[in-house]
C-alpha positions as CSV (number, residue, x, y, z in Angstrom):
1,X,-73.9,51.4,24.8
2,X,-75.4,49.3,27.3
3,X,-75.9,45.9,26.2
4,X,-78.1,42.9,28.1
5,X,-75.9,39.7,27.9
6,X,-78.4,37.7,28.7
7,X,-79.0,34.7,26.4
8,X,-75.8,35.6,25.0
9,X,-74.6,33.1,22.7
10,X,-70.7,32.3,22.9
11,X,-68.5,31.0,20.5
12,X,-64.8,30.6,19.2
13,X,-62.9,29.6,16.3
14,X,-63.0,25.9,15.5
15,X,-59.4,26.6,15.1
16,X,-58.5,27.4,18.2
17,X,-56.2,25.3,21.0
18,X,-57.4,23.6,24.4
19,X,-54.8,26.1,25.7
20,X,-57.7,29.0,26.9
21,X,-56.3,31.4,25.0
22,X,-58.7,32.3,22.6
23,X,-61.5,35.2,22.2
24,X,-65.3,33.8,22.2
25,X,-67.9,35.9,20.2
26,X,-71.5,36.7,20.5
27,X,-73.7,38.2,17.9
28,X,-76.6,40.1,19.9
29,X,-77.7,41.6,16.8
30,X,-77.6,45.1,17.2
31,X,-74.1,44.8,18.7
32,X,-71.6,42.3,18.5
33,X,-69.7,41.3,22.2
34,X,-65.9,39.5,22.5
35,X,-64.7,38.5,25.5
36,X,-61.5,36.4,26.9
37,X,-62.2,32.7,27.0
38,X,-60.1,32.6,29.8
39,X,-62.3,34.8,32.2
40,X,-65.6,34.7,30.6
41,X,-66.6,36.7,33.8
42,X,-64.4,39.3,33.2
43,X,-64.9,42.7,31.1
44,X,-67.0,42.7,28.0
45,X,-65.6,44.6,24.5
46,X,-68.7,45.5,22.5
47,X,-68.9,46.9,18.7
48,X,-71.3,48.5,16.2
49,X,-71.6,45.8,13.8
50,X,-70.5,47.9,10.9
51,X,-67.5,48.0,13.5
52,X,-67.1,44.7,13.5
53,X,-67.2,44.3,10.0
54,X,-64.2,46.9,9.5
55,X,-62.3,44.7,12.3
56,X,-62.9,41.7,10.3
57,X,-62.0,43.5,6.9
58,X,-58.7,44.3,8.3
59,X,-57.8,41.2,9.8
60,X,-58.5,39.5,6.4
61,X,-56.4,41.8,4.5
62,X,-53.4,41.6,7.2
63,X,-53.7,44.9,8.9
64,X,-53.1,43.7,12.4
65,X,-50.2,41.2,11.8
66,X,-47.1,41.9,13.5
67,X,-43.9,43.6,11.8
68,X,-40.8,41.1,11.9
């Protein structure tokens, strides 16, 4: 999928610290990009939104939190 960042709109949780370790998000419409607030340069992840639904579906019912 090749995706024009352009105009891309950034943002990250109100929640998160001053630390720089957080994800920022942009909703492009027919994709949805994440990238490391750290290196905002850096790589690019990008996602269907029906993707990004199921990632968001998952994290709310606790399929990504770690064991012990």
């Amino acid at each position: 999928m090749n995706i024009d960042l352009t105009g891309a709109v950034w943002r990250k949780s109100n929640k998160s610290a001053n630390n720089g370790g957080c994800v920022e998000v942009a909703d492009l419409g027919q994709a949805i990009a994440v990238r490391d607030s750290k290196n905002p340069d850096g790589g690019v992840l990008v996602f269907t939104p029906h993707e990004w639904d199921c990632f968001l579906d998952g994290a709310e019912k606790g399929e990504f939190r770690r064991n012990g």
